[in-house]
C-alpha positions in Angstrom: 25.1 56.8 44.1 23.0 57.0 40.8 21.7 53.7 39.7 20.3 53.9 36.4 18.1 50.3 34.5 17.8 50.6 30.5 15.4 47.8 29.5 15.6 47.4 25.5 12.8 44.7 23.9 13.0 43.7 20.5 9.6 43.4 18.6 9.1 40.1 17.5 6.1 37.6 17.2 4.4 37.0 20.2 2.5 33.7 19.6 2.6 32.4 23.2 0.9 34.8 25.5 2.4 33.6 28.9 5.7 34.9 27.8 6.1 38.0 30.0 9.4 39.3 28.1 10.8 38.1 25.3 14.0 38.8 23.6 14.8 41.4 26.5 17.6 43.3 27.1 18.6 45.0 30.7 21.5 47.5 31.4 22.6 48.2 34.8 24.4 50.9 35.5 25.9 52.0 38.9 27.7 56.3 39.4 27.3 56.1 35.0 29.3 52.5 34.7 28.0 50.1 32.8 27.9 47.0 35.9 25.6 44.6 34.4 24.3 44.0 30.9 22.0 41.2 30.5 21.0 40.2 26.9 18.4 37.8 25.6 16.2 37.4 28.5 13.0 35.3 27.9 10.5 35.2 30.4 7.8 32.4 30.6 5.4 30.4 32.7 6.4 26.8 32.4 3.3 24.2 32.0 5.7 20.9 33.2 9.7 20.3 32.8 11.3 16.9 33.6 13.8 18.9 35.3 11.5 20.4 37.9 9.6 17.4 38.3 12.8 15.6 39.4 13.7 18.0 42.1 10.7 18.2 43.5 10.8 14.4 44.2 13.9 14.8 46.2 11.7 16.8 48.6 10.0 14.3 50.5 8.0 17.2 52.5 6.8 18.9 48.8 2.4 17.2 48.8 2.5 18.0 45.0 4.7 17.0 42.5 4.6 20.4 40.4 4.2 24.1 41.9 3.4 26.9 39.5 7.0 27.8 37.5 8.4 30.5 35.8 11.4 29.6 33.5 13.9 32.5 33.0 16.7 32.0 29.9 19.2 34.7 29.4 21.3 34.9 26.1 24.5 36.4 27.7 25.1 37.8 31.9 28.2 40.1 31.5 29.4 42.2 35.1 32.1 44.4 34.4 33.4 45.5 37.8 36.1 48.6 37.2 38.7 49.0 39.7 37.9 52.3 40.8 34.3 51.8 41.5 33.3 51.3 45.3 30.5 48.6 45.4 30.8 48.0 48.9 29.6 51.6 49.3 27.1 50.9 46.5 25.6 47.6 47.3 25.9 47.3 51.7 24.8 51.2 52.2 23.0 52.7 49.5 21.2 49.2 48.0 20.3 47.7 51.2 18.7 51.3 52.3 16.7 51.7 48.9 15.0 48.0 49.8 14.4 48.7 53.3 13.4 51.9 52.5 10.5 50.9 49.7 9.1 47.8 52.9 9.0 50.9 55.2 6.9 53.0 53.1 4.9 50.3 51.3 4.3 48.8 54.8 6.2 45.0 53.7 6.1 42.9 56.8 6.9 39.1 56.8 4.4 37.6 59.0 5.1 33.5 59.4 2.1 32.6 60.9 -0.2 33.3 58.1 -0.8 30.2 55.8 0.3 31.5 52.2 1.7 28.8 49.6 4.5 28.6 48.9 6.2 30.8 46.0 6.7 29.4 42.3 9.7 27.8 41.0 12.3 29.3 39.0 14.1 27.2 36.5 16.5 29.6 35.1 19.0 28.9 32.3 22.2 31.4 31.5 23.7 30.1 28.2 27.2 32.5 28.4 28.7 34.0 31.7 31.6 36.8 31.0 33.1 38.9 33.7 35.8 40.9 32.9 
């Protein structure tokens, strides 16, 4: 399995400097097919969002009302899944192995009992969905 990521950016004015990618482009492509081609993505740390703040008050457990959150918006998410390609091989054997692999040698362990807060919030938007 050969898994390749193209990431394209287009240069444009960068006037907010929490935006981490702007106007980003990612290709991914699985054995030299095209699977996944993500256009438009903009990457930025949101201040406060009605949105956010409203399910976070559903929570009765959540002691504050706003956690630190990243809001994601991609342009277009298109998977193109051709028949002859085997993605159980690709994503159960060889996918699974490469993340296991990368907490083995980086020495990734989940330990529960240590007191970390909790990780930000993701509000992310996708304005067009194909799959073909």
């Amino acid at each position: 399995m050969h898994i390749e990521l193209t990431i394209t950016q287009k240069c444009e004015d960068l006037t907010q400097p929490a935006d981490l990618f702007l106007n980003t482009s990612l290709i991914i492509s699985i054995d030299d097919s095209e699977i996944f081609t993500i256009n438009g993505i903009n990457f930025h740390k949101i201040i406060n969002h009605p949105i956010v703040y409203a399910e976070r008050c559903d929570v009765e457990s959540f002691l504050i009302p706003f956690n630190k959150t990243w809001g994601i918006s991609i342009d277009l998410f298109k998977a193109v899944f051709p028949y002859e390609h085997n993605f159980a091989e690709a994503v159960q054997n060889q996918f699974v192995s490469v993340f296991k692999w990368l907490k083995i040698i980086h020495n990734v362990k989940k330990d529960r009992s240590l007191d970390r807060p909790l990780p930000s919030d993701l509000l992310i938007n996708v304005r067009k969905v194909l799959n073909s």
